[in-house]
ZALUM-696287 format. One record per residue: x, y, z of N, C-alpha, C, O, CB in turn. Coordinates in steps of 0.2 Angstrom, whole numbers. Glycine has a CB too. Layout:
% ZALUM-696287
R     n.X     n.Y     n.Z    ca.X    ca.Y    ca.Z     c.X     c.Y     c.Z     o.X     o.Y     o.Z    cb.X    cb.Y    cb.Z
R       X       Y       Z       X       Y       Z       X       Y       Z       X       Y       Z       X       Y       Z
...
END
This chain:
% ZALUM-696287
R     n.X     n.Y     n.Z    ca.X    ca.Y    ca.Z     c.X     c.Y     c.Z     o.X     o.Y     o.Z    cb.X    cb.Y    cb.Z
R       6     667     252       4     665     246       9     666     240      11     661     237      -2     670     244
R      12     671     240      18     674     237      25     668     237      29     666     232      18     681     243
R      25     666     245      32     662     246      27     653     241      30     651     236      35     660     259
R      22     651     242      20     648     239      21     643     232      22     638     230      18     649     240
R      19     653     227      17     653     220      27     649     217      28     645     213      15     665     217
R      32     654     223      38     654     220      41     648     221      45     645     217      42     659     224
R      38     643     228      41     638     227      36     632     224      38     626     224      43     637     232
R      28     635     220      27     630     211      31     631     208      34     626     206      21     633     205
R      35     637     207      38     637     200      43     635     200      46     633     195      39     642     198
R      46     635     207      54     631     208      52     624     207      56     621     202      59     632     217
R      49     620     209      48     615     209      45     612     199      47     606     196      42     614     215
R      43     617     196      41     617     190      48     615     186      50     610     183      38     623     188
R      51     621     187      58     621     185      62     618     186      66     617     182      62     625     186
R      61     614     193      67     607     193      65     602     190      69     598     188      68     605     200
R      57     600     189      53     594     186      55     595     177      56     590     173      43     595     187
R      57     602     175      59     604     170      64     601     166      65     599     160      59     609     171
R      69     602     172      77     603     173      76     594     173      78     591     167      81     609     181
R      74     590     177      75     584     176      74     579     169      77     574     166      71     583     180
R      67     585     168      65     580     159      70     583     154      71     580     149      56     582     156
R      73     587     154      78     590     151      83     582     150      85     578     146      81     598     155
R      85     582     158      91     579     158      89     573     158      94     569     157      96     581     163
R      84     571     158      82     564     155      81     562     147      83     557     144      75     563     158
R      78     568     145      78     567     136      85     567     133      88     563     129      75     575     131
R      88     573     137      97     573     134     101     564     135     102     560     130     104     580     142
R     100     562     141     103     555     141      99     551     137     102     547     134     103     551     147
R      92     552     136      89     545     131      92     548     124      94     545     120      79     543     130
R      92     552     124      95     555     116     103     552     116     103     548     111      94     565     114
R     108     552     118     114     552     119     115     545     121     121     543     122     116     557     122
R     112     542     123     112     532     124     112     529     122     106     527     122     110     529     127
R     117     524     119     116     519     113     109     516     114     107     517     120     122     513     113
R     106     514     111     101     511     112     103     503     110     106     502     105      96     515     110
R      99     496     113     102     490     110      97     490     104      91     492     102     102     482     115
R     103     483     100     100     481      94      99     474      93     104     471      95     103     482      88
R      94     471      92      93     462      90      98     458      88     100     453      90      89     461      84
R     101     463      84     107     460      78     111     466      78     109     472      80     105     459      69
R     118     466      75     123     469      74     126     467      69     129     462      71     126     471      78
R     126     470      61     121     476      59     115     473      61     114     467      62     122     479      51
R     107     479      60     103     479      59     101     483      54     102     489      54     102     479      63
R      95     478      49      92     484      44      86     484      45      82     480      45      93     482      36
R      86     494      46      78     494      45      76     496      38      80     499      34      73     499      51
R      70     495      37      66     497      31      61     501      33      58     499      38      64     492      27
R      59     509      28      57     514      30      53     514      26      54     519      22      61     519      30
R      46     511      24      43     511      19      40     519      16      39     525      20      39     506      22
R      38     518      10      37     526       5      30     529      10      27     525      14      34     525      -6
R      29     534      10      23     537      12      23     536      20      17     539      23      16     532       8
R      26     534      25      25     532      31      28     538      36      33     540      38      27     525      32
R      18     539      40      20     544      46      26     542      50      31     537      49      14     544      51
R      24     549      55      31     548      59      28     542      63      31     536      63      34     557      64
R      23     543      66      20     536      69      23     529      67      25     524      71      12     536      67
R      22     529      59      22     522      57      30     522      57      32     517      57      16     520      50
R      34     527      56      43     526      57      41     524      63      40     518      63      48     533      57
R      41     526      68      44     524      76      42     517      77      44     514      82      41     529      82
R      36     514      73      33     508      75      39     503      72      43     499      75      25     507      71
R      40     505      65      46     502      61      54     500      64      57     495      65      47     509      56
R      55     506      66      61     506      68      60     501      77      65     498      79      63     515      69
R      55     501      80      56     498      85      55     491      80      60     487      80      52     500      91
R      50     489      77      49     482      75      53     477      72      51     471      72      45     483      72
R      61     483      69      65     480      67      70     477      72      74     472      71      68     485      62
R      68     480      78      73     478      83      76     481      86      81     480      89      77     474      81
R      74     487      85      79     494      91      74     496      97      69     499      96      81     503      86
R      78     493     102      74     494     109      75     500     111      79     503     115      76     490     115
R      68     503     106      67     511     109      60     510     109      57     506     105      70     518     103
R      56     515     113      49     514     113      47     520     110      48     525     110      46     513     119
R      42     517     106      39     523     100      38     529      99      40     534      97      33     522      98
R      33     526     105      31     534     109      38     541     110      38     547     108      29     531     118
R      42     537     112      48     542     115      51     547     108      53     553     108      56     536     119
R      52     539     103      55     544      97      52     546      92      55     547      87      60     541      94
R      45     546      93      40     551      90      40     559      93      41     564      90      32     547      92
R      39     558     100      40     563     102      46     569     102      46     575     102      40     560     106
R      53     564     101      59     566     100      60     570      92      64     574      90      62     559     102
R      55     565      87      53     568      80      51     574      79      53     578      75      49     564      76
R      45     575      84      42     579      85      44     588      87      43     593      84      39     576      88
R      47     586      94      51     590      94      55     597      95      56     602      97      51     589      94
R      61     590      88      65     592      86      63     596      78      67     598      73      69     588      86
R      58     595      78      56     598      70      57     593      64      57     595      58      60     606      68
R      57     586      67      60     582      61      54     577      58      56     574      53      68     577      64
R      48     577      61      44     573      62      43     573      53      46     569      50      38     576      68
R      39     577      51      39     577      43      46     577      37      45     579      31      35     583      43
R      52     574      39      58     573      36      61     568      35      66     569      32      60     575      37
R      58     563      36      61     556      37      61     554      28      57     557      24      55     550      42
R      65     550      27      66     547      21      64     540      22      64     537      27      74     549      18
R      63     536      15      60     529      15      66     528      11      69     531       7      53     528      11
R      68     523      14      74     517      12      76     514      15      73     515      20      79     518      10
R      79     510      16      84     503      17      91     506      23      97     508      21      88     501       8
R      89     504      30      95     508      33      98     503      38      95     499      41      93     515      36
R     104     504      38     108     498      42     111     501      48     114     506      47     114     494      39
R     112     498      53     115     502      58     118     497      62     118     491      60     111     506      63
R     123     501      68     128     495      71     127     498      79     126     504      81     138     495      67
R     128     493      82     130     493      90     134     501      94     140     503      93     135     486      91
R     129     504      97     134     511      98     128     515      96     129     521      99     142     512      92
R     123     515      92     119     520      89     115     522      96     113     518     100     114     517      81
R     114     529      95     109     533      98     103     534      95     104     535      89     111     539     101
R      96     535      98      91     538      95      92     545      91      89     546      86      86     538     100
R      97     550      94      97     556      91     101     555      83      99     557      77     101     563      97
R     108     550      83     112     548      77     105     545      71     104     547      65     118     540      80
R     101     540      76      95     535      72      92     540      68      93     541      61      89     531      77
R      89     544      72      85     549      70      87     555      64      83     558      60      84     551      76
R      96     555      65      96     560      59      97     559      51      97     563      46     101     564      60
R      99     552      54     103     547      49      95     547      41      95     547      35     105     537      54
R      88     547      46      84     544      43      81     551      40      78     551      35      79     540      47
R      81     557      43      82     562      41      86     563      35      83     563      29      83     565      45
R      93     565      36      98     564      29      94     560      22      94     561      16     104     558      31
R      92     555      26      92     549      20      96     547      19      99     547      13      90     550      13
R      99     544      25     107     540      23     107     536      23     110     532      27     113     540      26
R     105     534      19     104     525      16     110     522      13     112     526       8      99     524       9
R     114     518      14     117     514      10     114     510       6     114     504       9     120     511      12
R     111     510       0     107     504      -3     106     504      -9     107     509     -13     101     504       0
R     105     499      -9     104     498     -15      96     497     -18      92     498     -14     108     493     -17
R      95     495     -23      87     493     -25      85     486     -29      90     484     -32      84     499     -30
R      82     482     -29      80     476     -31      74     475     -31      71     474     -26      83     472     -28
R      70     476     -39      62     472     -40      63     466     -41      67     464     -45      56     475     -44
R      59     464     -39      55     458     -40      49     457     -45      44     459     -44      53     457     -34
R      50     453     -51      46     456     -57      40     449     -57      41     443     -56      52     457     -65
R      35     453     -58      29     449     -57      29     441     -62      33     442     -66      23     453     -60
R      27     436     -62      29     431     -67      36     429     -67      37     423     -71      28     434     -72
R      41     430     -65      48     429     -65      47     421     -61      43     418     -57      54     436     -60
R      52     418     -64      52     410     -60      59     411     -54      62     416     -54      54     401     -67
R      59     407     -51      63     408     -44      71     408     -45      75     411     -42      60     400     -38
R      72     402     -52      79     404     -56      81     410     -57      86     412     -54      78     403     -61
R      77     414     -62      75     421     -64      79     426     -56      85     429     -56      64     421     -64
R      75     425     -52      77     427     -45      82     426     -44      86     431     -44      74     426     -40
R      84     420     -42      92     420     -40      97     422     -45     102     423     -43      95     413     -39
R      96     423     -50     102     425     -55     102     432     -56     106     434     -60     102     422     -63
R      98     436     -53      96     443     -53     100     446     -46     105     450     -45      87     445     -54
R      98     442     -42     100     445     -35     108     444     -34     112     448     -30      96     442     -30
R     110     438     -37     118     437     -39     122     441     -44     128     440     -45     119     432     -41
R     116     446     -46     120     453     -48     121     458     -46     124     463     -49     119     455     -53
R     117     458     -41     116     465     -37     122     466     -32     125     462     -28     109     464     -32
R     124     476     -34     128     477     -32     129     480     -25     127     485     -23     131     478     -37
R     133     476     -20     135     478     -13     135     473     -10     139     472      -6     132     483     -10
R     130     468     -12     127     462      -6     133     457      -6     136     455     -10     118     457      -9
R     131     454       1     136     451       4     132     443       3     127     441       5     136     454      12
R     136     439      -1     134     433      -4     136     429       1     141     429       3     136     431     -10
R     132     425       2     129     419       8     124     413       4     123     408       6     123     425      16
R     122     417      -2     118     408      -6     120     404     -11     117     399     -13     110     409      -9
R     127     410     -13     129     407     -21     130     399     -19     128     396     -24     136     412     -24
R     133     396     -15     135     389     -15     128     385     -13     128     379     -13     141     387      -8
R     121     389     -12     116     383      -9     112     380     -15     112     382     -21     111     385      -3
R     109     374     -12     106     372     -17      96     376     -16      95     380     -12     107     362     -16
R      93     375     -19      87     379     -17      85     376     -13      81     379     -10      83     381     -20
R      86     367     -11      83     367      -3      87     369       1      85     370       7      81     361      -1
R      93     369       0      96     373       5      95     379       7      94     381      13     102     372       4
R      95     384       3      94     390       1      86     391       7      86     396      11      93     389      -9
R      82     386       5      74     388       9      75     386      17      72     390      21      67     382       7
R      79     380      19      81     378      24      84     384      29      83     386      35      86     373      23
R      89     388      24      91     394      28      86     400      31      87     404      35      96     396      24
R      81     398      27      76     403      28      70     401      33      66     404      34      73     403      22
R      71     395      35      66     389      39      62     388      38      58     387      42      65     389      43
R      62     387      32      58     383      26      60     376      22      62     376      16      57     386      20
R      58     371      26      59     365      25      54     360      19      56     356      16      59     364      30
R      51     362      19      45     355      15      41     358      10      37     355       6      38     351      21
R      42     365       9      43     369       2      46     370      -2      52     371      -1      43     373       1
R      43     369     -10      47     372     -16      46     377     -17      41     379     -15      45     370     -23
R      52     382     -18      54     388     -19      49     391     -24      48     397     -24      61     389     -21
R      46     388     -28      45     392     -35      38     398     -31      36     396     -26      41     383     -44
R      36     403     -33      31     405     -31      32     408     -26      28     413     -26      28     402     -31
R      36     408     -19      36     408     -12      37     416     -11      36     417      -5      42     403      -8
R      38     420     -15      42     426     -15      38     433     -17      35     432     -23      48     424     -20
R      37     438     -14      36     442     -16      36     447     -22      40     452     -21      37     442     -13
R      33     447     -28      35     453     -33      34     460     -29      28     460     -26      30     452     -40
R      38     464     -29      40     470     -27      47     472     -26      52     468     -26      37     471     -23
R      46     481     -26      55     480     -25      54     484     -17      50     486     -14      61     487     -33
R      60     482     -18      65     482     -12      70     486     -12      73     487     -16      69     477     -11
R      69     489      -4      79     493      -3      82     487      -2      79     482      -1      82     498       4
R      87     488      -1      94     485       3     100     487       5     103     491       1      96     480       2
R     102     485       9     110     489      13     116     487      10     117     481      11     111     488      20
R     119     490       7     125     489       3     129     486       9     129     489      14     129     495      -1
R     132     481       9     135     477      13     133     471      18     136     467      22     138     481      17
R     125     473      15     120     469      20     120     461      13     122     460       7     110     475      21
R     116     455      19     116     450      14     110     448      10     104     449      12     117     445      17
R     114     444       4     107     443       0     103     440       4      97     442       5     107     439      -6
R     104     434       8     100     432      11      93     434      15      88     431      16     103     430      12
R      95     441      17      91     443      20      85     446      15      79     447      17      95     447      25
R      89     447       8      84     450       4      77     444       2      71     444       2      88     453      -3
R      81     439       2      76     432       2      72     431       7      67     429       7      80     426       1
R      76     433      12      69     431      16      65     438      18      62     436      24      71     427      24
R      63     443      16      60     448      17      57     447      11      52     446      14      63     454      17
R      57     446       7      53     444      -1      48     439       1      42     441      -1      58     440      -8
R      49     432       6      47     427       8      42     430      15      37     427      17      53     423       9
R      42     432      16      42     434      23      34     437      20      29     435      22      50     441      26
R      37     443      14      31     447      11      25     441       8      19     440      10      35     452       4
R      28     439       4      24     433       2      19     429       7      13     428       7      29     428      -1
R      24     428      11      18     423      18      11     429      20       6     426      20      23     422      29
R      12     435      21       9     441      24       3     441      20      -2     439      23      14     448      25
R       4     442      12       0     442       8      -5     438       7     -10     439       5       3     443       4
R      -2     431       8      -5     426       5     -11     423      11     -16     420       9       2     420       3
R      -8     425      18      -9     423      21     -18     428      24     -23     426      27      -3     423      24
R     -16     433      20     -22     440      22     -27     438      16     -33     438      16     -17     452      21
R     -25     435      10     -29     434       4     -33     427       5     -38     424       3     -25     433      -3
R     -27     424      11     -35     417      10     -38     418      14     -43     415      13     -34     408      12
R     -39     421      19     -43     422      26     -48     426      23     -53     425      25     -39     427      33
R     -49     431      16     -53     434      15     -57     431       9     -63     432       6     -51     441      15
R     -53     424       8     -56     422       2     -64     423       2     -68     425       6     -54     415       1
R     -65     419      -8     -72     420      -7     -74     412      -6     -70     408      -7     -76     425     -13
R     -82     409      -4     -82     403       0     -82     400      -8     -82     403     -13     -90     402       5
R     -83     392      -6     -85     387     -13     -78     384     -17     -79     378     -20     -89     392     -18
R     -73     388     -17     -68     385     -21     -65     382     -21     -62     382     -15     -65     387     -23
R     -64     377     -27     -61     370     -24     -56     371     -23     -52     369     -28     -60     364     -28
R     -52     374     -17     -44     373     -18     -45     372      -9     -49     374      -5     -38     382     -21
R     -39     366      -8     -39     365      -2     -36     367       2     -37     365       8     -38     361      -1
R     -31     373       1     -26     377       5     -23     382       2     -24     383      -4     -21     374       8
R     -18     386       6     -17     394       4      -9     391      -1      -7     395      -5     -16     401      12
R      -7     384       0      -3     382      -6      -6     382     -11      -3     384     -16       0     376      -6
R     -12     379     -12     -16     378     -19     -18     385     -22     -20     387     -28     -22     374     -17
R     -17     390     -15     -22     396     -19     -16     400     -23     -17     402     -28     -28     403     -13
R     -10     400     -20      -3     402     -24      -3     398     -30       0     401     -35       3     399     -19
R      -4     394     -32      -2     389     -37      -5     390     -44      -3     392     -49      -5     381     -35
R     -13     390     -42     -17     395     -45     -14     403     -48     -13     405     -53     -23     396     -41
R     -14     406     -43     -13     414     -44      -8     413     -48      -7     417     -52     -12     419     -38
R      -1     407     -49       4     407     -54       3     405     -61       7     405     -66       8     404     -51
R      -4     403     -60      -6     401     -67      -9     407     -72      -8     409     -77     -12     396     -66
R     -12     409     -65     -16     417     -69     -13     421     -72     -14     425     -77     -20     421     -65
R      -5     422     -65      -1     427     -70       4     424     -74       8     429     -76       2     432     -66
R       4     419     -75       9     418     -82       1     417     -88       3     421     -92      16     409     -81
R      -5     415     -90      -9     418     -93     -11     424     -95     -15     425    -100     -11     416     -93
R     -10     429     -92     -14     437     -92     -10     441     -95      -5     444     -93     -16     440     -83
R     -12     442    -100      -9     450    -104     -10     453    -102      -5     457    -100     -10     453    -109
R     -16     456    -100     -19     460     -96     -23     461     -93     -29     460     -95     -19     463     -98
R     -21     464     -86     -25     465     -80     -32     463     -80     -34     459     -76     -25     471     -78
R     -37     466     -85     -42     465     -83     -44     460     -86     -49     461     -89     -45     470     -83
R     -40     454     -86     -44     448     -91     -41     443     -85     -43     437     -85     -40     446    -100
R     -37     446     -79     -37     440     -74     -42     437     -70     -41     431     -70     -34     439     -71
R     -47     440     -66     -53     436     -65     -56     432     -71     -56     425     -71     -58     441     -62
R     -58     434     -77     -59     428     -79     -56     425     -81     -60     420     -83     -62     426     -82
R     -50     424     -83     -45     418     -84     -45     413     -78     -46     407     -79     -36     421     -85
R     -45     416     -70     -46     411     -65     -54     408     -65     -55     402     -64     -44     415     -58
R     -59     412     -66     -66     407     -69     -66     403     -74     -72     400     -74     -71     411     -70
R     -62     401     -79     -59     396     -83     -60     391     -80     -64     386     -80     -54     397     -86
R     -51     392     -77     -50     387     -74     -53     383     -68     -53     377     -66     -45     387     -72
R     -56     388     -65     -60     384     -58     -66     379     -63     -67     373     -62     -66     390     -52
R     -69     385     -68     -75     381     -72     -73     372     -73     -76     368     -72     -76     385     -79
R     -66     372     -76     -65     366     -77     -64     361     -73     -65     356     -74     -61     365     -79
R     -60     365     -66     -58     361     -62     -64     357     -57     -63     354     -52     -53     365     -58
R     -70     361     -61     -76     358     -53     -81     352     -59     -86     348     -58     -85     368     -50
R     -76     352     -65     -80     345     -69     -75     343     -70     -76     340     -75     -84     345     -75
R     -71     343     -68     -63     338     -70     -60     338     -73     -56     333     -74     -62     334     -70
R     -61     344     -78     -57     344     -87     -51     344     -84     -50     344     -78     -58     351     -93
R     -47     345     -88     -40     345     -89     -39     354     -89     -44     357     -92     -38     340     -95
R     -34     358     -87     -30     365     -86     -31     365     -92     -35     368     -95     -24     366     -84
R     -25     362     -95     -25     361    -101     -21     371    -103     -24     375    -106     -33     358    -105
R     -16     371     -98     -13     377    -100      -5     377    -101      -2     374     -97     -15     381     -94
R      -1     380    -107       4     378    -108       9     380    -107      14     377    -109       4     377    -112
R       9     387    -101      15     388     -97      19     383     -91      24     384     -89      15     394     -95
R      14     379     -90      14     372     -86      19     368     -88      25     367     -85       7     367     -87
R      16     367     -95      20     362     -99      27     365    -101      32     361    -100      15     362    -107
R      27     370    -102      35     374    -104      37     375     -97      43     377     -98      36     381    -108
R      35     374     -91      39     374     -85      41     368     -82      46     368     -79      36     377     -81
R      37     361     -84      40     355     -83      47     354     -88      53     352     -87      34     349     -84
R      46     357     -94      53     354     -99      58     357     -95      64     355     -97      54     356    -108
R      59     361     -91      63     365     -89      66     367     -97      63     368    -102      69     362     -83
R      75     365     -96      80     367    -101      79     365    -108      82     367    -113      85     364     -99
R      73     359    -107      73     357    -112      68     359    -118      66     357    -123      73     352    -111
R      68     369    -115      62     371    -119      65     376    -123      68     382    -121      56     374    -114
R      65     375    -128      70     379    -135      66     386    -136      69     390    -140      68     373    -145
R      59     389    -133      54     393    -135      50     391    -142      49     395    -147      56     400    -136
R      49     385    -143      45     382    -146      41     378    -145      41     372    -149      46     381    -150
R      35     378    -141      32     373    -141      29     368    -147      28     369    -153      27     374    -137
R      29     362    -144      29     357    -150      21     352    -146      19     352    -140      38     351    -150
R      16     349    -152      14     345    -152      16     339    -146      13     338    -141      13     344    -157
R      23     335    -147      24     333    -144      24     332    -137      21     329    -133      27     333    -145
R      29     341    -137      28     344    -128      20     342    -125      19     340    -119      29     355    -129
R      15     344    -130       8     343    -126       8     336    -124       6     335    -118       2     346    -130
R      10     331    -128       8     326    -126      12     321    -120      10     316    -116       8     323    -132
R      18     323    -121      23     320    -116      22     322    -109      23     328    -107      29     322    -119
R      19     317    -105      19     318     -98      25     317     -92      29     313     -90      15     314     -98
R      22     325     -90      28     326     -84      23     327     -78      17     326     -79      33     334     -86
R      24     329     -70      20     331     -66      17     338     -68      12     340     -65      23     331     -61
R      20     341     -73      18     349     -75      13     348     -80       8     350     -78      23     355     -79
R      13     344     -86       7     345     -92       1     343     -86       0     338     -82       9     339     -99
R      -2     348     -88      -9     350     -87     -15     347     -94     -22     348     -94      -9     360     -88
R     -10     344     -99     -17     342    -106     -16     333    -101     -22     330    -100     -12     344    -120
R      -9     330    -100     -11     325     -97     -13     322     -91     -16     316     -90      -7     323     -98
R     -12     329     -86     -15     326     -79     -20     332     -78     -19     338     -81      -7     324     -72
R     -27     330     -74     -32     333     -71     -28     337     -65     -22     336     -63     -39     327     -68
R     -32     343     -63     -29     345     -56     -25     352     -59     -25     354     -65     -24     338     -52
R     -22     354     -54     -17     360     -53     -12     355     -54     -12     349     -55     -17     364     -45
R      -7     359     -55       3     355     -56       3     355     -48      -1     358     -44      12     363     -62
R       9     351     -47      11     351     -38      14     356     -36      17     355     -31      16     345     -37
R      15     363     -39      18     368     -36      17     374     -41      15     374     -47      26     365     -34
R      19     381     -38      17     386     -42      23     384     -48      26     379     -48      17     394     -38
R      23     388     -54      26     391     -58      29     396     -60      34     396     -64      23     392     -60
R      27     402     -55      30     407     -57      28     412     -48      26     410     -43      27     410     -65
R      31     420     -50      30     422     -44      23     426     -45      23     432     -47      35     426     -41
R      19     424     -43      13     429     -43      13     435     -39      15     435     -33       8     426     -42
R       8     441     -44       9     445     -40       2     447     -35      -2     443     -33      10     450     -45
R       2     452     -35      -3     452     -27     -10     452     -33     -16     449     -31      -2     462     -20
R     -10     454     -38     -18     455     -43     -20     447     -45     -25     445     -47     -16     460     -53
R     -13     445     -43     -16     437     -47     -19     433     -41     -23     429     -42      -8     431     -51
R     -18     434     -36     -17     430     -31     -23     433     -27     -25     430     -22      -9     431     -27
R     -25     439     -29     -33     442     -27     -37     439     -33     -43     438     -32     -34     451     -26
R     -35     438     -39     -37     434     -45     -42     428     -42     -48     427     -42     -32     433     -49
R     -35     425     -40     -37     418     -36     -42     417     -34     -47     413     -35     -35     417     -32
R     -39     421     -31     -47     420     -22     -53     425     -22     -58     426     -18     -43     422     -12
R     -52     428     -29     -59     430     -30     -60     433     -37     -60     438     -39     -62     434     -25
R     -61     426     -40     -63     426     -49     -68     428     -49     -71     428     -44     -64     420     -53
R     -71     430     -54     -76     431     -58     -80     426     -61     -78     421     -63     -74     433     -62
R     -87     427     -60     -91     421     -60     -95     418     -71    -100     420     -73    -100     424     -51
R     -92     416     -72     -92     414     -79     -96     409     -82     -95     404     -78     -87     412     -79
R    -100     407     -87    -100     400     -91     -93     397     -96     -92     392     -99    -107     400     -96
R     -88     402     -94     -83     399    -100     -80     394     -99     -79     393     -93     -77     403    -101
R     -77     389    -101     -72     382    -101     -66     386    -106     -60     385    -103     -77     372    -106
R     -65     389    -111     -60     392    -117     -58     399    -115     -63     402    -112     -63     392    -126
R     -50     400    -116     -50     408    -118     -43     407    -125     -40     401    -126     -47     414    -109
R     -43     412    -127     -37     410    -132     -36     418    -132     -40     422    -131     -39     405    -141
R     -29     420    -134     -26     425    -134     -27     430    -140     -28     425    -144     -20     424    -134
R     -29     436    -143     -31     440    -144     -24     442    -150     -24     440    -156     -33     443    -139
R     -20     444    -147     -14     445    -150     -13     454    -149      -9     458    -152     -14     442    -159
R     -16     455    -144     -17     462    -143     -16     462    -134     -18     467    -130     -25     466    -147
R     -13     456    -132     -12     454    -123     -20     456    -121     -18     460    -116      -6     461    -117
R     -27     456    -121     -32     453    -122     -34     446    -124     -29     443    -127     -35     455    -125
R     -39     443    -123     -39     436    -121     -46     437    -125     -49     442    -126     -40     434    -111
R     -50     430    -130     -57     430    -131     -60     422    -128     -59     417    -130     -58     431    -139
R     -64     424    -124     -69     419    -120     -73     414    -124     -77     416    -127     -75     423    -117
R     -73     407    -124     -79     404    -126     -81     399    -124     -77     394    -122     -80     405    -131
R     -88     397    -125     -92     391    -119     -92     386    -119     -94     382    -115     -97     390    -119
R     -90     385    -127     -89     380    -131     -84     379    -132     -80     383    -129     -92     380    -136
R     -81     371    -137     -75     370    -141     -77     373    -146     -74     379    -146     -73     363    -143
R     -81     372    -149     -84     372    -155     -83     382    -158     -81     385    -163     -94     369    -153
R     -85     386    -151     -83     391    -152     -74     397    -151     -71     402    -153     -88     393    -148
R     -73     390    -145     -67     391    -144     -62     389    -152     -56     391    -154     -65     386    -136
R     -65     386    -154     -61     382    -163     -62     389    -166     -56     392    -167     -66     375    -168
R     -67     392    -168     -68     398    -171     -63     402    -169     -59     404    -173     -73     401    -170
R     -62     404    -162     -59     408    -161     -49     410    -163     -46     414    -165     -60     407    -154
R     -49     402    -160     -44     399    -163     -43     402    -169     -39     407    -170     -46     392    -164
R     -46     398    -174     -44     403    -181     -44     408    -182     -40     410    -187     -45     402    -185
R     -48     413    -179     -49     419    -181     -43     423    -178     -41     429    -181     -55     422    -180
R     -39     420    -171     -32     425    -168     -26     423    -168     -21     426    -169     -32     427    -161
R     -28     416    -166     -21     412    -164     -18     405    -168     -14     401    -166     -23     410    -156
R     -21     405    -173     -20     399    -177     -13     399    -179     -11     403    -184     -25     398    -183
R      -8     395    -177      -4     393    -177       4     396    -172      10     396    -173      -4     392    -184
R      -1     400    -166       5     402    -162       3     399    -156       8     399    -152       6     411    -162
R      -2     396    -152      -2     393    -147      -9     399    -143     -14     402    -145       6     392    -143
R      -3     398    -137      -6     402    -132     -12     404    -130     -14     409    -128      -4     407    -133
R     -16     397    -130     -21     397    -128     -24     392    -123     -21     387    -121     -23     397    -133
R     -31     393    -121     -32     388    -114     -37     384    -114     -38     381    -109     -34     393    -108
END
């Protein structure tokens, strides 16, 4: 019984001795990468779980499990830092692993500001310092093409939020992670839309939510700013909204709208043509774009600006005229 017990334990000890020298080599073995460099992103708040998901998803053929375990361990499970990390061919899970510990980020930061137009965007990220420029020569269909986006206008396509990134890493890639974000979002908000709304696709429901967030001073006036517009849009009024209008003039908008501007027809004026404009406006943010697809149920056709980024509702012209004069008479900014 005795000779038995001794040889469990030797055999324990060798099963021991094996996983030892199995962890030592997975820890000490490059492990491959998709790309070389690769950037992962380490989002804020995220278990060790949701690291190891991360880090494989980015493209490091390591399996979760293993370097959870490996987090674990080693006492490192609760130390991980959120940011922007790049790595190159040669890396081991134990290097990976400490690096994200450290917080050895090379990065830099880059938001994405709600309402900004896609211009806006390129001239921001062409100031950002470390990135490796790859778009400054394209045109923005080129620019989308590289992204493998062909038969879209840029304007809207893009995520408001910020971002890490790897100093040395390309802008491009910042563009298509912004893009990338945007599809994810846009894509999770039409599936949960609410039923009835005239919009025929999750282009249209973007187009909208760019309307809402270049009208909204404040948050809580964008559901009904989007029951405005639907209200109109299910009797065929005209938008009749005037950041439309200052987005067709492009350059040719001084910051003064003019009578004229209202009247002069472009594919953007909303006082001349019925419908949505052919493409968003601006970048909407995720409030507008839940705005969208689930307004607030209204009798309003008017809202006019407050002068306090509040908005005042009304049913009528007749009341919307009042209003008119009592906030906004002779600065615009009204719907």
């Amino acid at each position: 019984m005795r000779s038995y017990f001794s040889r469990l334990v030797l055999a324990a000890l060798l099963a021991l001795s094996l996983l030892a020298v199995l962890l030592f080599w997975m820890l000490t073995s490059p492990v491959a990468l998709r790309t070389s460099p690769l950037e992962i992103e380490i989002g804020s708040g995220s278990s060790m779980r949701q690291v190891a998901r991360q880090v494989a998803a980015s493209g490091v053929d390591l399996n979760p499990w293993l370097f959870e375990i490996l987090a674990r361990a080693s006492g490192h499970a609760n130390r991980v830092k959120a940011g922007s990390y790049e790595f190159v061919e040669g890396v081991t899970p134990w290097d990976l692993l400490k690096r994200l510990v450290r917080g050895d980020a090379s990065q830099g930061e880059f938001t994405l500001v709600d309402g900004w137009s896609f211009r806006r965007m390129r001239d921001e990220i062409a100031r950002l310092p470390g990135l490796k420029t790859e778009t400054a020569g394209l045109t923005d269909a080129e620019l989308m093409k590289r992204l493998g986006i062909e038969s879209e206008h840029p304007e809207g396509m893009f995520m408001p939020d910020t971002y890490f990134y790897a100093k040395g890493g390309s802008d491009l890639s910042l563009f298509a992670r912004s893009q990338r974000a945007m599809s994810r979002h846009l894509d999770k908000a039409w599936t949960a839309r609410e039923a009835d709304l005239p919009l025929k696709s999750p282009y249209e429901a973007l187009i909208m939510a760019s309307l809402i967030e270049k009208e909204t001073g404040t948050a809580a006036d964008r559901g009904m700013i989007a029951s405005v517009f639907y209200n109109r849009l299910r009797i065929g009024m005209p938008l009749q909204t005037d950041p439309t209008v200052i987005y067709g003039l492009g350059d040719r908008f001084d910051g003064n709208l003019r009578k004229i501007d209202l009247q002069t027809d472009t594919p953007y004026n909303t006082y001349t043509r019925r419908g949505l404009p052919p493409t968003p406006i601006a970048m909407p943010s995720e409030a507008s774009l839940h705005a969208a697809l689930h307004p607030q149920r209204s009798p309003y056709l008017y809202f006019v600006a407050r002068g306090d980024g509040s908005s005042e509702f009304s049913r009528t012209l007749d009341e919307h005229n009042r209003a008119v004069a009592r906030y906004q008479k002779h600065k615009g900014n009204h719907g």
